[in-house]
C-alpha positions, 0 to 999 in steps of 0.5 A: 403669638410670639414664640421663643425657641431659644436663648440667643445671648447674655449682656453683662456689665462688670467694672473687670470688664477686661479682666471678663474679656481675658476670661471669654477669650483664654478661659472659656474659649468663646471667639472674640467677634467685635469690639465697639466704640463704647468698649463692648466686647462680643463673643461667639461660642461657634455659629452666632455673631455672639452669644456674651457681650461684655461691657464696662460699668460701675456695677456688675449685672446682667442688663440683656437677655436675648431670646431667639423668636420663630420669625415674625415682623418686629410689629407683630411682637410688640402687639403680641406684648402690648396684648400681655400688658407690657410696654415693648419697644422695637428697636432696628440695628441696635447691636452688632449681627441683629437688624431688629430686636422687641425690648421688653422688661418682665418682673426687672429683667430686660428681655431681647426678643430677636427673630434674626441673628447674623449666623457667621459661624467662626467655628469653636476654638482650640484652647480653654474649656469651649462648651458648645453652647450656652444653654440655661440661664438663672434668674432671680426676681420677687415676681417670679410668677409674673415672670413666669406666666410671661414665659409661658405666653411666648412659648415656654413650658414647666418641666420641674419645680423646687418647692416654693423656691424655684420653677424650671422652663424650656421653650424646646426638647432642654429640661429648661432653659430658664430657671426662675427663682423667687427671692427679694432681688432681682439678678443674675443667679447664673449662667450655664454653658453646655460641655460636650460629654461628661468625660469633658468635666475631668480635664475642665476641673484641673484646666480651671484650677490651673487658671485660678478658678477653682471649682465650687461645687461638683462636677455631681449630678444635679436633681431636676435635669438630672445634670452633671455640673460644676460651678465656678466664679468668673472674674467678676464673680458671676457664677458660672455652670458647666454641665453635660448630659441634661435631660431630653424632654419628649413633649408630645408624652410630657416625658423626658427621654428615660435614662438610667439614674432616673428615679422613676418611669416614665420621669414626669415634670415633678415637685422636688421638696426640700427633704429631697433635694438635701437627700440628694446632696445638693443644696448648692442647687438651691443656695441663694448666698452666691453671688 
C-alpha cells in the first residue's frame, strides 16, 4: 500500500500573486526556482526544486498538496487508491523537478502523491525569516473523518485530538504533519514553517513587525505538539505558522520524546477538551474566524 512519509509542497492561487512572490522572496526567505509561462512562481526552502508555488487566479486557495510517498511506479498508487474508492489520476512532467505525480482529490482537497522530486539543493539564504522547512499544514473540511480514514491508509497515524474539533496526524517521528479540522468549508486554515530554535522567534517578531506583518498570536506554547508558535497573515492573508521545538513521536512506544513542560509521563496521544485548551490560553489554537 502507498505510503507518505513527507509534505513535499503547497500550491496557492492568490490575485496578490506578485504581492506573495515578494513575501517568499524578501520576507520569508525561500529561494526562487523557476518561474513558468503561466505566471507560476517556485520556491525552495534549501533542498527541493520548491516546496511553495505561487500562481495567479481570481481567488485565494490552496489548490495542490504534495506528499512525498516511499518509491513505487506511479501504477501501483493509482491501484492503491482505486482499492480505497477513489478516482486518482497519474499524470507524467506536470510540474517542474516532478517526473510523475497520482492526482487524487479526498473530502475537497486536491492531493499530489510524488514518489520523486528533483532535490537541486540551493541552499537556505541569508535575509528574511528562512525556516528550515515546511512542516504541517491545516486544513479544513466537512468530511474531516473520510479525510482522515484516507490519511491513515497511506501511512499516517493519530497523535492527539481537539475535542470534536480537530485531529492531529503525522506519517513520521513530527507530532503531525497534518491537522485535520472538521468544519462547514473546505480551505486552507494554515501553513507551518519550521524555524531553527526557539531564540529564532525574538529576532523573527521584530523582523516581521518591520515588514508589516505583525504578529497575530504569540510566540507561546501551543498544547497538542507542545510547540512555540507564532502566526501571522501573509500578503493574501493566508495565515501563516512559525514554530520550533514540536514534539518528537517515538512510535514503537506510542510516546513522544519526554520534555520538561509535559504535563504527564510518559506523554501519550490524548483528547484535549475545550476547558483545557481555554485554560491554556490558547483559543487561537482552535479559532475557525482566520481566514
Amino acid at each position: 500500500m502507498t505510503r507518505a512519509f513527507q509534505i513535499a509542497y503547497v500550491d496557492l492561487d492568490t490575485p496578490a500573486a506578485e504581492q506573495e512572490v515578494a513575501y517568499y522572496d524578501r520576507v520569508l526567505g525561500a529561494t526562487p526556482a523557476e518561474r513558468g509561462s503561466d505566471g507560476r512562481a517556485y520556491f525552495s526552502l534549501g533542498l527541493d526544486h520548491h516546496n511553495i508555488t505561487i500562481k495567479p487566479a481570481p481567488q485565494k486557495r490552496l489548490t495542490a498538496l504534495g506528499l512525498r510517498i516511499e518509491q513505487e511506479a506511479a501504477d501501483e498508487t493509482v491501484r492503491s487508491l482505486r482499492g480505497l474508492g477513489l478516482s486518482p489520476e497519474k499524470k507524467s512532467d506536470a510540474r517542474p523537478g516532478v517526473p510523475a505525480l497520482v492526482e487524487v482529490v479526498v473530502a475537497g482537497h486536491t492531493l499530489h502523491l510524488l514518489p520523486e522530486m528533483a532535490m537541486p539543493g540551493p541552499g537556505f539564504r541569508t535575509s528574511g525569516v528562512v525556516p528550515t522547512r515546511l512542516g504541517h499544514v491545516a486544513l479544513i473540511t466537512p468530511e474531516a473523518d473520510k479525510f482522515v480514514e484516507f490519511c491513515s491508509a497511506i501511512g499516517f497515524r493519530t497523535t492527539d485530538w481537539f475535542e470534536g474539533i480537530a485531529t492531529f496526524l503525522t506519517c513520521n517521528h513530527d507530532h503531525h504533519v497534518l491537522n485535520v479540522i472538521g468544519a462547514p468549508e473546505t480551505r486552507l486554515h494554515h501553513l507551518a514553517f519550521e524555524l531553527r530554535s526557539r531564540a529564532a522567534h525574538h529576532d523573527v517578531a521584530d523582523f516581521l513587525a518591520k515588514e508589516n506583518h505583525p504578529i497575530l498570536w504569540g510566540p507561546s506554547r501551543h498544547t497538542a505538539g507542545h510547540n512555540l508558535a507564532s502566526y501571522h497573515y501573509d500578503p493574501s492573508r493566508f495565515l501563516i505558522e512559525l514554530y520550533s521545538d514540536m514534539d518528537v513521536l517515538v512510535p514503537e512506544l506510542n510516546i513522544f520524546e519526554p520534555r520538561p513542560w509535559h504535563e504527564a509521563y510518559p506523554q501519550r496521544p490524548r483528547v484535549w477538551t475545550i476547558e483545557q485548551l481555554t485554560t491554556w490560553g490558547t483559543r487561537f489554537d482552535f479559532d475557525l474566524k482566520t481566514a
